[in-house]
MDTraj code that builds the backbone (N, CA, C; nanometers):
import mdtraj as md
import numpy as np

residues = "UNK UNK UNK UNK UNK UNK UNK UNK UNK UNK UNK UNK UNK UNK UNK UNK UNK UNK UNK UNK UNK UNK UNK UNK UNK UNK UNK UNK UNK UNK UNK UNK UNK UNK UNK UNK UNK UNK UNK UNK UNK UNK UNK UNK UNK UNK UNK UNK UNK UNK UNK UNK UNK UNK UNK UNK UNK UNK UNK UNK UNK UNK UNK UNK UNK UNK UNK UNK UNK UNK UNK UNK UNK UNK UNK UNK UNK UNK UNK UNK UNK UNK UNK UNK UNK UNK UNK UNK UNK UNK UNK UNK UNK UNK UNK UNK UNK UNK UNK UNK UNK UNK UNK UNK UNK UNK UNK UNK UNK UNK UNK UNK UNK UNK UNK UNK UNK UNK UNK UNK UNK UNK UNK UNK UNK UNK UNK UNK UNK UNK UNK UNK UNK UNK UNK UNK UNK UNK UNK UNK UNK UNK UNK UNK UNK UNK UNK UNK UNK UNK UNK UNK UNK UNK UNK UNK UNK UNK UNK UNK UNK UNK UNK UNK UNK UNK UNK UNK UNK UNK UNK UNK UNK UNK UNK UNK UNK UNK UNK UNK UNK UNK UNK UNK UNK UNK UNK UNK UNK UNK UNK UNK UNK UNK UNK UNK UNK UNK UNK UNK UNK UNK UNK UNK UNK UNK UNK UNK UNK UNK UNK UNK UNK UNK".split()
xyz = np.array([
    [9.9561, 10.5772, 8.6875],
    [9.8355, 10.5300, 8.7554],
    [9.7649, 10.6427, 8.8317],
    [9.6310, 10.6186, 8.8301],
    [9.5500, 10.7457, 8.9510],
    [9.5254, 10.6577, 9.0638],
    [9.5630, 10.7632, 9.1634],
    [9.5567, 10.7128, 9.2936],
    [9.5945, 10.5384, 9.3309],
    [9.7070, 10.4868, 9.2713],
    [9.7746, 10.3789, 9.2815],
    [9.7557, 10.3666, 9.4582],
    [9.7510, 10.2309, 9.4860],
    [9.7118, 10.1602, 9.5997],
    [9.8410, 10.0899, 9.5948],
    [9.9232, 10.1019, 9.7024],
    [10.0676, 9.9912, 9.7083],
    [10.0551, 9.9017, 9.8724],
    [10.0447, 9.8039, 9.9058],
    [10.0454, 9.7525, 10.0125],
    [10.1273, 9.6112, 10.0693],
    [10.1984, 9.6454, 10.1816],
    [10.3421, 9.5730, 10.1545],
    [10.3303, 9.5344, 10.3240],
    [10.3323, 9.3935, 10.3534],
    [10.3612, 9.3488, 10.5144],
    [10.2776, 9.3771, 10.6020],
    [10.1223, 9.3545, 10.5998],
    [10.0768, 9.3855, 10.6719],
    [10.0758, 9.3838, 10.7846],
    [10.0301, 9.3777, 10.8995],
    [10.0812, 9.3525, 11.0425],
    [9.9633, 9.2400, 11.0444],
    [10.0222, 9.1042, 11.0726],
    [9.9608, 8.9900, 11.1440],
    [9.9279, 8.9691, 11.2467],
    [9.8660, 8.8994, 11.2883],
    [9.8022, 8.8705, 11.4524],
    [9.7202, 8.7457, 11.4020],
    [9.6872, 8.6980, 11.5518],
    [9.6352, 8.5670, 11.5774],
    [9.5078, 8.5633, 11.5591],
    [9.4754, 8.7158, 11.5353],
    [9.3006, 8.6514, 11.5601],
    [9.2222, 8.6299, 11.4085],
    [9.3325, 8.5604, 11.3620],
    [9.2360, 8.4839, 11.1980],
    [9.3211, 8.2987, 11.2144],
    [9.3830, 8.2891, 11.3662],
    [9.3528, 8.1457, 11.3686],
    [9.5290, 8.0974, 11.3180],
    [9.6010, 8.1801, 11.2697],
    [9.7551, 8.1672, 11.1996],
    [9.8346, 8.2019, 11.2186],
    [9.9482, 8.1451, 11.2379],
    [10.0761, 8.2503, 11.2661],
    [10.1171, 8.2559, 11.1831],
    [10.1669, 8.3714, 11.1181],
    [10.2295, 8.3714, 10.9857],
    [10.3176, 8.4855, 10.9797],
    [10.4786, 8.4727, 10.9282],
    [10.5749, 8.5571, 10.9960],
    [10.5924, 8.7050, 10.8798],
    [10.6499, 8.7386, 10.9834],
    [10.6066, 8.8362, 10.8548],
    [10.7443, 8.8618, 10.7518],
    [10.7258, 9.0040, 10.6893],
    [10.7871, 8.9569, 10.4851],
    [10.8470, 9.1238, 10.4737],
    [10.9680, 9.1178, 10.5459],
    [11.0576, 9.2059, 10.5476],
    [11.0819, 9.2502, 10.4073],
    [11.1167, 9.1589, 10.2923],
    [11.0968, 9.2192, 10.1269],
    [11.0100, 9.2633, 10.0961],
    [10.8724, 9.1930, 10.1185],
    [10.7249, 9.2222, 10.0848],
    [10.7470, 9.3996, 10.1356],
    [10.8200, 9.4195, 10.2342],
    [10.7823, 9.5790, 10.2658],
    [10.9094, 9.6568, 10.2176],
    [10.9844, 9.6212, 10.1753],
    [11.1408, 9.6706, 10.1219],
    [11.0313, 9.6629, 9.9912],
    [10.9487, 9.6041, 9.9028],
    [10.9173, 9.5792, 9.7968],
    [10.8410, 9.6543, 9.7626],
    [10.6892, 9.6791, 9.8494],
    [10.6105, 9.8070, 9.8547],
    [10.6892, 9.9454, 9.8995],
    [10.7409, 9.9199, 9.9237],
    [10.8134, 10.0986, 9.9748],
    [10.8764, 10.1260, 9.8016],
    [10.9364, 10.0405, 9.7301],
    [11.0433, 10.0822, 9.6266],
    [10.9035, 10.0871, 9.5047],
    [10.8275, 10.0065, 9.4984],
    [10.7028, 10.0474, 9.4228],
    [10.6172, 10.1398, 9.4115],
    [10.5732, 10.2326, 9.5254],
    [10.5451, 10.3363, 9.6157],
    [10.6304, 10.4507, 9.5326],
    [10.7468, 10.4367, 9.5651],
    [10.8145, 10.5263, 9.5121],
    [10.8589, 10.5663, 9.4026],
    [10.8668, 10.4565, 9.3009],
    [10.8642, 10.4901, 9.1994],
    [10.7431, 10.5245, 9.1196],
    [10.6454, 10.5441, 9.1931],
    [10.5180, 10.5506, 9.1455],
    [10.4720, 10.7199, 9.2081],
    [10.5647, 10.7963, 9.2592],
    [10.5452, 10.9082, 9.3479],
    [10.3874, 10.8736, 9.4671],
    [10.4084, 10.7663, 9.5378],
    [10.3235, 10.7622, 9.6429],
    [10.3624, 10.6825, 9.7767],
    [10.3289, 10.6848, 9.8669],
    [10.3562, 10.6315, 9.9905],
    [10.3072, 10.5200, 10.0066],
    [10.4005, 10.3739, 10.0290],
    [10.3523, 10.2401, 10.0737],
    [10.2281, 10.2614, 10.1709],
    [10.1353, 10.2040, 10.1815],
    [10.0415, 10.1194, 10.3033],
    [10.0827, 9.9770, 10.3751],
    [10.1017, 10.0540, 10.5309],
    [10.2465, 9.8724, 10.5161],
    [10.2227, 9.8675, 10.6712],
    [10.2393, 9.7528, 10.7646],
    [10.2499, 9.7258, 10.8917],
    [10.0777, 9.7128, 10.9317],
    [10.1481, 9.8382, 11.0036],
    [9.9740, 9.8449, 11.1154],
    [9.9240, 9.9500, 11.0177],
    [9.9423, 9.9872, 10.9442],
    [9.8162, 10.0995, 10.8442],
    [9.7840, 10.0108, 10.7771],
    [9.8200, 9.8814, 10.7218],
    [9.7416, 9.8170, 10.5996],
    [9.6106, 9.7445, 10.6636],
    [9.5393, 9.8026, 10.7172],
    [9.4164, 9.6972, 10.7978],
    [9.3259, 9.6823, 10.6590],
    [9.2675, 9.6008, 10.6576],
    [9.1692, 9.5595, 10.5762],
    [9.0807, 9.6520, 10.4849],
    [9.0161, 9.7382, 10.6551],
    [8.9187, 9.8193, 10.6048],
    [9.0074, 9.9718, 10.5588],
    [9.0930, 9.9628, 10.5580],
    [9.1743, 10.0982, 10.4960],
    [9.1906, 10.0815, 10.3478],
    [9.2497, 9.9444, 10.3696],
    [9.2855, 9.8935, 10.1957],
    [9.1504, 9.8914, 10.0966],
    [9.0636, 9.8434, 10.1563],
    [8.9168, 9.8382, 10.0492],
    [8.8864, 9.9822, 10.0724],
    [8.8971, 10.0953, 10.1645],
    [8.8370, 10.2107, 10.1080],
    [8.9310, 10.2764, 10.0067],
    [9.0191, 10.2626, 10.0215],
    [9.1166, 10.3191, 9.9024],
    [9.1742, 10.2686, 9.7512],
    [9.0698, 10.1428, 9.7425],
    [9.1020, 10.0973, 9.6114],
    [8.9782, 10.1197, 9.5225],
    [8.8494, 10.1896, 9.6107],
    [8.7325, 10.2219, 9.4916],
    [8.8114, 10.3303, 9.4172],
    [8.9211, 10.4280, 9.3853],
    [8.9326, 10.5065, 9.3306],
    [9.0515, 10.5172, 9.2658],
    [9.1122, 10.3607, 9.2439],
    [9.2398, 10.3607, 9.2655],
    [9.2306, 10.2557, 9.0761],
    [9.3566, 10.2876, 8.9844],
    [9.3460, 10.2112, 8.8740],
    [9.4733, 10.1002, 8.8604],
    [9.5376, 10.0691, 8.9953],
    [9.6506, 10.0469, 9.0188],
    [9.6831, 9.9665, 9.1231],
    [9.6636, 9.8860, 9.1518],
    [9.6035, 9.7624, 9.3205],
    [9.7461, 9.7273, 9.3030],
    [9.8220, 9.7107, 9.4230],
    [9.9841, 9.6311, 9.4319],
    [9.9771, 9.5671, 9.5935],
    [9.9526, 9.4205, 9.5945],
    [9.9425, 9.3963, 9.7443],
    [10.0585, 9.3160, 9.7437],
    [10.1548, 9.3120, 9.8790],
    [10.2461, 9.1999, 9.8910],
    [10.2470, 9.1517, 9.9885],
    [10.2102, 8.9999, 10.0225],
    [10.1353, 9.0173, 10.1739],
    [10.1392, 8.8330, 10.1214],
    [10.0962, 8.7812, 10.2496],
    [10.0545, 8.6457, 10.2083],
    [9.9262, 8.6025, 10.1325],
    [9.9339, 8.5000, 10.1172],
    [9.7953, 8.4174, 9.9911],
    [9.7911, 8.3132, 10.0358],
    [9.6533, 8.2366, 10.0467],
    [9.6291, 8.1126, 10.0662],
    [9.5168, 8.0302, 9.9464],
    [9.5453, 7.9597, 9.8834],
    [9.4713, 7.8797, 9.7555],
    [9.4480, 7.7777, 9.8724],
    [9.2743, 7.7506, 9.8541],
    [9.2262, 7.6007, 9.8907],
    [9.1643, 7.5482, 9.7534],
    [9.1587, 7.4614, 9.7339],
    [9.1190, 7.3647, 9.5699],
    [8.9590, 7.3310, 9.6753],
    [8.9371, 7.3074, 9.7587],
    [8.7502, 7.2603, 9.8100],
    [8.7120, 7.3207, 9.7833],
    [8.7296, 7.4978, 9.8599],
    [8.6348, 7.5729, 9.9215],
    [8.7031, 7.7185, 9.8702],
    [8.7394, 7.7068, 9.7318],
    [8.8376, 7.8325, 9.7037],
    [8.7457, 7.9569, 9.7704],
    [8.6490, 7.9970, 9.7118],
    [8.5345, 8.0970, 9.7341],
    [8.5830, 8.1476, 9.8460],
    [8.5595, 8.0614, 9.9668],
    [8.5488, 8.1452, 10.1068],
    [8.6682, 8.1180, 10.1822],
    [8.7771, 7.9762, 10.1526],
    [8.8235, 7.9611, 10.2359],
    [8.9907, 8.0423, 10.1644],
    [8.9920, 8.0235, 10.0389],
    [9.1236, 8.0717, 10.0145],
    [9.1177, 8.2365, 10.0320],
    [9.2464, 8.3397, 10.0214],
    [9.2603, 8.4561, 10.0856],
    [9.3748, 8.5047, 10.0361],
    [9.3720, 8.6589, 10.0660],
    [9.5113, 8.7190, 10.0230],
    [9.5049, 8.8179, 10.1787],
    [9.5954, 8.8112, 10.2368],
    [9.6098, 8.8444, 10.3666],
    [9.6152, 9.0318, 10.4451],
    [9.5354, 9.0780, 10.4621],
    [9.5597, 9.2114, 10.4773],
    [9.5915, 9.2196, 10.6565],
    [9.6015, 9.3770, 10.6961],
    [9.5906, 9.3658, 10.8889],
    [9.4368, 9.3585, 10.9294],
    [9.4303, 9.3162, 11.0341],
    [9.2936, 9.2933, 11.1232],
    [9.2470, 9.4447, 11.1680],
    [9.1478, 9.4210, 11.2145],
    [9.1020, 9.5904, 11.2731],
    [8.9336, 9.5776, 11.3278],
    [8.9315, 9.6039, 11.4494],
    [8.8322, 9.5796, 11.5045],
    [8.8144, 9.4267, 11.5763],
    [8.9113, 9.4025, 11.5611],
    [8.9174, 9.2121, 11.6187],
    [8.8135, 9.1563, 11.4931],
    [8.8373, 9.2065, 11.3931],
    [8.7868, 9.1447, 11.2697],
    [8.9127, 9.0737, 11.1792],
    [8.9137, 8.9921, 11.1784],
    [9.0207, 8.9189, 11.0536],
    [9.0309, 8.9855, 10.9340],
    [9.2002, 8.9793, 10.8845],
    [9.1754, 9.0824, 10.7962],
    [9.1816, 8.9509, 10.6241],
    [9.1506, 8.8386, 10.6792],
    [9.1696, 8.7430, 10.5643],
    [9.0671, 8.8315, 10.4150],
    [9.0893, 8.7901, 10.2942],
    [9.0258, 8.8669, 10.2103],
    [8.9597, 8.7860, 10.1227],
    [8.8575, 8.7119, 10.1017],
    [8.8538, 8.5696, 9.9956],
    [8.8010, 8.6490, 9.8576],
    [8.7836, 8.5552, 9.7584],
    [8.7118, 8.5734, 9.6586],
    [8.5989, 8.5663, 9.6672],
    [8.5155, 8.5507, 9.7439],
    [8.3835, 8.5894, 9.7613],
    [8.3455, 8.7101, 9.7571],
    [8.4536, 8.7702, 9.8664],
    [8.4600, 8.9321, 9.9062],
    [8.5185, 8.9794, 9.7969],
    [8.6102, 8.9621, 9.7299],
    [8.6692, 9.0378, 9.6515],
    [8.5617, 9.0971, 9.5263],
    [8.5294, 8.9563, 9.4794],
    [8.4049, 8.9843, 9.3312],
    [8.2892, 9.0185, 9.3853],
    [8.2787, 9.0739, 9.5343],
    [8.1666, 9.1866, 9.5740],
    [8.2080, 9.3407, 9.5201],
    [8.3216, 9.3769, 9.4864],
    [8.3576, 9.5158, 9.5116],
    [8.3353, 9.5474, 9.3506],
    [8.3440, 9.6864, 9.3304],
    [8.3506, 9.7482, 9.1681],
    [8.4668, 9.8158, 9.1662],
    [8.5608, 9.7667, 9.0668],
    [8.6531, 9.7969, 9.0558],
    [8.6852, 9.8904, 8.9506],
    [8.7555, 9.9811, 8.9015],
    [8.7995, 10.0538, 8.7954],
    [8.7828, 9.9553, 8.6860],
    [8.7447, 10.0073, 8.5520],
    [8.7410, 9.9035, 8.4749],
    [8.8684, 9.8851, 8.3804],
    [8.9389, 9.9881, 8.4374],
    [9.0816, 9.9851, 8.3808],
    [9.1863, 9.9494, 8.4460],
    [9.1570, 9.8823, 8.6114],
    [9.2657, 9.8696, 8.6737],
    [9.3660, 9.7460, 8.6511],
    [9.4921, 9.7483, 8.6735],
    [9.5684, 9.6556, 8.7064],
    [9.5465, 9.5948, 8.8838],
    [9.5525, 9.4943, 8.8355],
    [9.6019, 9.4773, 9.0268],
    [9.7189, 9.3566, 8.9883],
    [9.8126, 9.3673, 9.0981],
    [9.9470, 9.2844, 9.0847],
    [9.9400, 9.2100, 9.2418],
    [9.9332, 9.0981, 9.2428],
    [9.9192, 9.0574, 9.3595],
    [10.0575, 8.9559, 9.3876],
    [10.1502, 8.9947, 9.4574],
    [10.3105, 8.9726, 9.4673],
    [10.3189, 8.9225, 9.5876],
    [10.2294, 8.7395, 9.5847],
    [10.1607, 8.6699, 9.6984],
    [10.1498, 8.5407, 9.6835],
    [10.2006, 8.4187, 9.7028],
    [10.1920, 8.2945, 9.7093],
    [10.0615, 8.2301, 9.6643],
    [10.0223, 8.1411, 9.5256],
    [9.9307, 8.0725, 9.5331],
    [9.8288, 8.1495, 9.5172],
    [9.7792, 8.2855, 9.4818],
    [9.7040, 8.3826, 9.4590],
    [9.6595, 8.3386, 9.3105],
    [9.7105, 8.2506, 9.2163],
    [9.6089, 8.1854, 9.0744],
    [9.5790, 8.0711, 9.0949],
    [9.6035, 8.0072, 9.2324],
    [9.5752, 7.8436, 9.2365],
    [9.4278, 7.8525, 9.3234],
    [9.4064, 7.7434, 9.2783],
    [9.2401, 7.7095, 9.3422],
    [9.1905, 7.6334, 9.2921],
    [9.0394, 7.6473, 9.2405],
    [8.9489, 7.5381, 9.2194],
    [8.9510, 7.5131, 9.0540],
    [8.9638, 7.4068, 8.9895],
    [9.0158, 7.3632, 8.8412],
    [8.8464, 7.3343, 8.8064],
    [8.8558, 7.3924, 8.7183],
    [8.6828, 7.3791, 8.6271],
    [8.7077, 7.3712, 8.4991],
    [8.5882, 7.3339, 8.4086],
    [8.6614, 7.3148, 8.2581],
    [8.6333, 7.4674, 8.2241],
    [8.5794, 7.5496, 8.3051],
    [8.6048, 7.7280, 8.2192],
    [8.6942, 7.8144, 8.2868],
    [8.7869, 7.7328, 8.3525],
    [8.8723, 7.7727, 8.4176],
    [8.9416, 7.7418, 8.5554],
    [9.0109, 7.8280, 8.6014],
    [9.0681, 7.7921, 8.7888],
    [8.9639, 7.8939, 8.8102],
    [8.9334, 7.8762, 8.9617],
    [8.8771, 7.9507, 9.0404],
    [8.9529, 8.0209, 9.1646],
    [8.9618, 8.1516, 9.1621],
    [9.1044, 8.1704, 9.2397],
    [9.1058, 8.3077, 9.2976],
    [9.1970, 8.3785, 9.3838],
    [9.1570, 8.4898, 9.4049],
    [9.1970, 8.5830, 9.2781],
    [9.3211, 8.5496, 9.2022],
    [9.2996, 8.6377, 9.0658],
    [9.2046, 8.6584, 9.0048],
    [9.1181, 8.6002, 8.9756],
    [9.0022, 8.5263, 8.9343],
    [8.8903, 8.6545, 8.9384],
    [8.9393, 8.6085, 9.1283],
    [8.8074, 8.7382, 9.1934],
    [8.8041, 8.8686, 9.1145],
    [8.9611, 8.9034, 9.1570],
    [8.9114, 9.0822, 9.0917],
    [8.8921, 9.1101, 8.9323],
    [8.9245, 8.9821, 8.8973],
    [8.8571, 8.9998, 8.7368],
    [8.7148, 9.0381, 8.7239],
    [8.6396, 8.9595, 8.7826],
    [8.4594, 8.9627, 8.8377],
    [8.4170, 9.1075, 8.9139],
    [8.5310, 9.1141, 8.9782],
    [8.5446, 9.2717, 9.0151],
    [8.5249, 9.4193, 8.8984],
    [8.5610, 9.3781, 8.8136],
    [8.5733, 9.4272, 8.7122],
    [8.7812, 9.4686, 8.6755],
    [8.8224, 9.4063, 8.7449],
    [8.9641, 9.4591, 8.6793],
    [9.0072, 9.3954, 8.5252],
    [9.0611, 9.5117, 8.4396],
    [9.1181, 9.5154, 8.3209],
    [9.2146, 9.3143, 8.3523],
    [9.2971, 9.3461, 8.4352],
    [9.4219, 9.2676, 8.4312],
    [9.4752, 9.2398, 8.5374],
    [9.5095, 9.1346, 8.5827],
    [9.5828, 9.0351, 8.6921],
    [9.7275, 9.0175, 8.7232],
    [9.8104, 8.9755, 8.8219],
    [9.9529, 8.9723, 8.7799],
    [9.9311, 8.8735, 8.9178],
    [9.9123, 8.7310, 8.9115],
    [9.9334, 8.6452, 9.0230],
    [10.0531, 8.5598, 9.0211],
    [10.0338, 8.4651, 9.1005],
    [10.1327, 8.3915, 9.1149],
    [10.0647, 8.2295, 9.1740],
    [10.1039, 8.1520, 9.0928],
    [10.1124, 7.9305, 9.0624],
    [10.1411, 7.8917, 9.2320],
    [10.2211, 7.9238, 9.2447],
    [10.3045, 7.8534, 9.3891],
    [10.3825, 7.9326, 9.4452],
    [10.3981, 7.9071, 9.5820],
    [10.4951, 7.9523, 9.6787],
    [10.6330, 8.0206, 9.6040],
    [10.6470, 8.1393, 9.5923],
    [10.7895, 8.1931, 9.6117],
    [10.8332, 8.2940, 9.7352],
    [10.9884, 8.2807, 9.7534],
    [11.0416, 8.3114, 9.8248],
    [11.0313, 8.4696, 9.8430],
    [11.0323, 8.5284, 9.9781],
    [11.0383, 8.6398, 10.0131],
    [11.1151, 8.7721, 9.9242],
    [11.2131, 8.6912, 9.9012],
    [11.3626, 8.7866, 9.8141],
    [11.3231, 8.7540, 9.6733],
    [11.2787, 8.6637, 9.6447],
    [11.2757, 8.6390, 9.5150],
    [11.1829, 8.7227, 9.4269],
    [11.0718, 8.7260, 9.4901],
    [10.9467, 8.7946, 9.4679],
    [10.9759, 8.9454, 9.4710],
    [11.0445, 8.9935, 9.5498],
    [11.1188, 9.1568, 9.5494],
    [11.1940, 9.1383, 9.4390],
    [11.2856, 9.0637, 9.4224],
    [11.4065, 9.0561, 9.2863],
    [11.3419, 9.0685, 9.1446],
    [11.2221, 8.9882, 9.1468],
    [11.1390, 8.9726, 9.0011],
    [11.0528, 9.0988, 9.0080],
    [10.9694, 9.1384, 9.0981],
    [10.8569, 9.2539, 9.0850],
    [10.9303, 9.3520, 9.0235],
    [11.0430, 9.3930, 9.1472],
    [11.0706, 9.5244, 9.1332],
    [11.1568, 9.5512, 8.9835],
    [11.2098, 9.3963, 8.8811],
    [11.2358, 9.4467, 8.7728],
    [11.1011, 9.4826, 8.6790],
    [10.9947, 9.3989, 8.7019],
    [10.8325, 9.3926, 8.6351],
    [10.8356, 9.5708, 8.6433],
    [10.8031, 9.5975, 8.7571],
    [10.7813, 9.7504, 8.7499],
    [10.8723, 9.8347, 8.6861],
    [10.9569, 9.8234, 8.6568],
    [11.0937, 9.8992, 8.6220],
    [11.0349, 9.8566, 8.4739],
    [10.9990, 9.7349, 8.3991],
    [10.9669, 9.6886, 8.2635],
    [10.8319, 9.7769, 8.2682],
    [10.7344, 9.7902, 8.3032],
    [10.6283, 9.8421, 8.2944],
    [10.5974, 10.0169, 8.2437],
    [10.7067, 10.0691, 8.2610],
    [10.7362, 10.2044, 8.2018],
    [10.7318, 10.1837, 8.0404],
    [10.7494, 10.0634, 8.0058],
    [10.7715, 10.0741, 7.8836],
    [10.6823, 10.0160, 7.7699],
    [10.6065, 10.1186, 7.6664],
    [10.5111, 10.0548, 7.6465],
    [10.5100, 9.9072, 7.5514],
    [10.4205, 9.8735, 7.5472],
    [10.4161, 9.6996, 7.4948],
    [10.2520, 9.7258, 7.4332],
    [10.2565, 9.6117, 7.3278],
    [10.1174, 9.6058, 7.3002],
    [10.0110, 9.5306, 7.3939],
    [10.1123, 9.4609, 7.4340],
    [10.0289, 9.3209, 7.5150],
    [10.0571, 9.3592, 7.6789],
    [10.0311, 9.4680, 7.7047],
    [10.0966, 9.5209, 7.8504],
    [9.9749, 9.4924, 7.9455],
    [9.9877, 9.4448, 8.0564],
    [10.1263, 9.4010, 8.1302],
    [10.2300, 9.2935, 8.1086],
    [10.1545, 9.2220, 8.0033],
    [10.1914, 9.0705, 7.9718],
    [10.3570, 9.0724, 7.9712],
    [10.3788, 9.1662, 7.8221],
    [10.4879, 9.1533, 7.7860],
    [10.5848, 9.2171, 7.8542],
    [10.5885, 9.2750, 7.9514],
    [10.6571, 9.3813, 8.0346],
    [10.6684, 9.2316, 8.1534],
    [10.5980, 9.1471, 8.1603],
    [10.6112, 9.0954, 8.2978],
    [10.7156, 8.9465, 8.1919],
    [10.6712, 8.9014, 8.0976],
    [10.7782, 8.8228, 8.0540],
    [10.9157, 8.9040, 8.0099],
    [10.9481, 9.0177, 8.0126],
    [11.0688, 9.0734, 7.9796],
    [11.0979, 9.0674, 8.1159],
    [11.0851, 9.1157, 8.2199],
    [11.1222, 9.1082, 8.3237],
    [11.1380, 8.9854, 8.3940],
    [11.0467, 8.8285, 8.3868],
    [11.1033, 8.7326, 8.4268],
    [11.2451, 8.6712, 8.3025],
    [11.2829, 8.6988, 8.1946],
    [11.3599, 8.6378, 8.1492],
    [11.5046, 8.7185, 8.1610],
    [11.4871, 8.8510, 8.2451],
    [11.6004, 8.9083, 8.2593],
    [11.6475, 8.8884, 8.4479],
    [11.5477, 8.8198, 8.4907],
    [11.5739, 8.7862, 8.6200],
    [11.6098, 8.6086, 8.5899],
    [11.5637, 8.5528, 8.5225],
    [11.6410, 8.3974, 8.4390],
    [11.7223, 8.3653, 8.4007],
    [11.8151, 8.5237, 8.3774],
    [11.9875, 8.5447, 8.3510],
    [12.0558, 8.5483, 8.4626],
    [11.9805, 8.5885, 8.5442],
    [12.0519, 8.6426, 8.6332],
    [12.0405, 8.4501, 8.7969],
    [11.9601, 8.4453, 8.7865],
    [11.8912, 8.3132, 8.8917],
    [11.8166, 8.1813, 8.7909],
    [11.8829, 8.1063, 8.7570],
    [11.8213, 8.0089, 8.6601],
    [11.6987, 7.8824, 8.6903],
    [11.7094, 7.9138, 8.8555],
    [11.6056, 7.8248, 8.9166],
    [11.4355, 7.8711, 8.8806],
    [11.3860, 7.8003, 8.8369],
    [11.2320, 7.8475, 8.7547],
    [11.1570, 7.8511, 8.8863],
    [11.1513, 7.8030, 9.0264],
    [11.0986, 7.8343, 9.1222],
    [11.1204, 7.9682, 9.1700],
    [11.2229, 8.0703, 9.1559],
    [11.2264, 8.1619, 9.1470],
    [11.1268, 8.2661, 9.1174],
    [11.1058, 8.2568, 8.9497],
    [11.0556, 8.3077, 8.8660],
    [10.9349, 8.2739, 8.7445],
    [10.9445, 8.1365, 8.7836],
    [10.8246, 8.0882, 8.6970],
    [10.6614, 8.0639, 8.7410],
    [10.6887, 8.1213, 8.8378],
    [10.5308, 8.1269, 8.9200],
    [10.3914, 8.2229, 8.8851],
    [10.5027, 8.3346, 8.8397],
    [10.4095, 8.4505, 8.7978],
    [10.3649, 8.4716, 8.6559],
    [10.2271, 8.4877, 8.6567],
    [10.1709, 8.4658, 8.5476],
    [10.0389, 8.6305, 8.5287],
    [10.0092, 8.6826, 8.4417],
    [9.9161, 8.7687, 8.3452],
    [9.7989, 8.7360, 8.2743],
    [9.6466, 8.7743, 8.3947],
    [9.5353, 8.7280, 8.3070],
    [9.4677, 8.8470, 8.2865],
    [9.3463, 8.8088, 8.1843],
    [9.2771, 8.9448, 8.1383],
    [9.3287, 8.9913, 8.0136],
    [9.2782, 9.1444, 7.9753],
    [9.3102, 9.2073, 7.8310],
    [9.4336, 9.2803, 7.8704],
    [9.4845, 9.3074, 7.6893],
    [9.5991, 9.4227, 7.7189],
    [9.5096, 9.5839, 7.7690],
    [9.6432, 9.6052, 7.8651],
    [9.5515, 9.7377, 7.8830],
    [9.5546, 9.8322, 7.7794],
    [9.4363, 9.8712, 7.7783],
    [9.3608, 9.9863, 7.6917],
    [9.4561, 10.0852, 7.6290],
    [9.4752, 10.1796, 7.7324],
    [9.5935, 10.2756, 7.6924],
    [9.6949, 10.2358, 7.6177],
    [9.7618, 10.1645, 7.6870],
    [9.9074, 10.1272, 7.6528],
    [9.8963, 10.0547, 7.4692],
    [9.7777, 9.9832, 7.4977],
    [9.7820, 9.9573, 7.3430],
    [9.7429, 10.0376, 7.2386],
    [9.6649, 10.1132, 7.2602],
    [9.6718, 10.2234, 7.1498],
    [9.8108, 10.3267, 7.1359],
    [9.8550, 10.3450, 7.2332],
    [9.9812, 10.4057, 7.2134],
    [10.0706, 10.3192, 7.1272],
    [10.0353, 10.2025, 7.1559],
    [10.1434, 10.1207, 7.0801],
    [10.1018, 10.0901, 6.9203],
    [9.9930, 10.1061, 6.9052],
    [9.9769, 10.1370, 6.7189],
    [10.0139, 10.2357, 6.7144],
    [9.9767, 10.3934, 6.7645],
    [10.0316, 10.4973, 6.7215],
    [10.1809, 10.4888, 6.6735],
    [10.2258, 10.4537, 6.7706],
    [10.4181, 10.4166, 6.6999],
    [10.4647, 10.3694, 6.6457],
    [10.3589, 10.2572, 6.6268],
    [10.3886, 10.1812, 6.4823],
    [10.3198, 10.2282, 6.3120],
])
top = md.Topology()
chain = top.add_chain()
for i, resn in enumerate(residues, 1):
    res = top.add_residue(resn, chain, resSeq=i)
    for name in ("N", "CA", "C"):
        top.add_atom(name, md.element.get_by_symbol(name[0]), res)
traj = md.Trajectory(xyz[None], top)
């Protein structure tokens, strides 16, 4: 990835109205992603809002682990993927804001966050914050259906990334179902692991490499 963006636990506070505790894996999770990626997590009190959006115009590689909120009314403005505050500004993030930004047109973003594909049901689709950075222009998505657990979500990513070295035609797709069915051997509860889901095209690269070898 160029200039990969990893962001893990942001630092919470009250002034977006929530208490919400914070995600000791979520930052055990960005640090081990970070690193295998040769770059330094964005995590605590550095992940403020306005740090994270200046560093993803240049970035082909978005990894947030942080909380998510899906509303089915008012997905647009009211649902969110949670960054730090800064300026006594809330650091909530909706899809409104999100499908304002221009994104790499090759990026991945992996959002390793509760309820981040749920939202508003239309017949051309959900409306959701995955959704957003598609409109953004991102290549490809990596959200998540429903609530999973803190550990669980570290247990499954960090094999996804470890699968992701390896090329696939259908990548990220197939790299993220090799990796939930080898975490399905291991934990057989589908709340675990069946949350996370792959929208958008295969990426570009990876699939031409993958005719070449064939």
């Amino acid at each position: 990835p160029t200039n990969p963006v990893v962001v893990g636990n942001p630092l919470f506070d009250n002034l977006c109205g929530a208490s919400l505790l914070s995600l000791p894996f979520a930052e055990k999770e960005a640090d081990w992603v970070a690193n295998s990626l040769g770059t330094v997590a964005i995590k605590n009190g550095v992940a403020r809002k306005d740090t994270v959006l200046a560093r993803i115009k240049k970035s082909d590689f978005i990894y947030l682990a942080t909380h998510a909120y899906a509303s089915a009314s008012n997905t647009m403005d009211e649902s969110f993927i949670m960054l730090g505050s800064y300026n006594d500004t809330c650091g909530k993030w909706t899809p409104r804001q999100i499908q304002d930004h221009s994104l790499n047109p090759e990026s991945i973003v992996i959002l390793s966050a509760c309820e981040s594909g749920m939202g508003k049901v239309l017949d051309a689709g959900v409306i959701s914050l995955g959704r957003g950075f598609l409109k953004a222009g991102a290549c490809n998505v990596v959200y998540s259906y429903w609530p999973v657990s803190d550990q669980s979500a570290f247990e499954l990513m960090t094999g996804f990334i470890t699968e992701m070295k390896a090329p696939q035609s259908f990548f990220p797709a197939e790299n993220l179902r090799q990796a939930i069915l080898k975490y399905k051997a291991k934990n057989p509860d589908p709340s675990a692991w069946g949350a996370f889901a792959s929208m958008g095209t295969p990426y570009a690269v990876w699939n031409r490499m993958a005719l070449v070898v064939r």
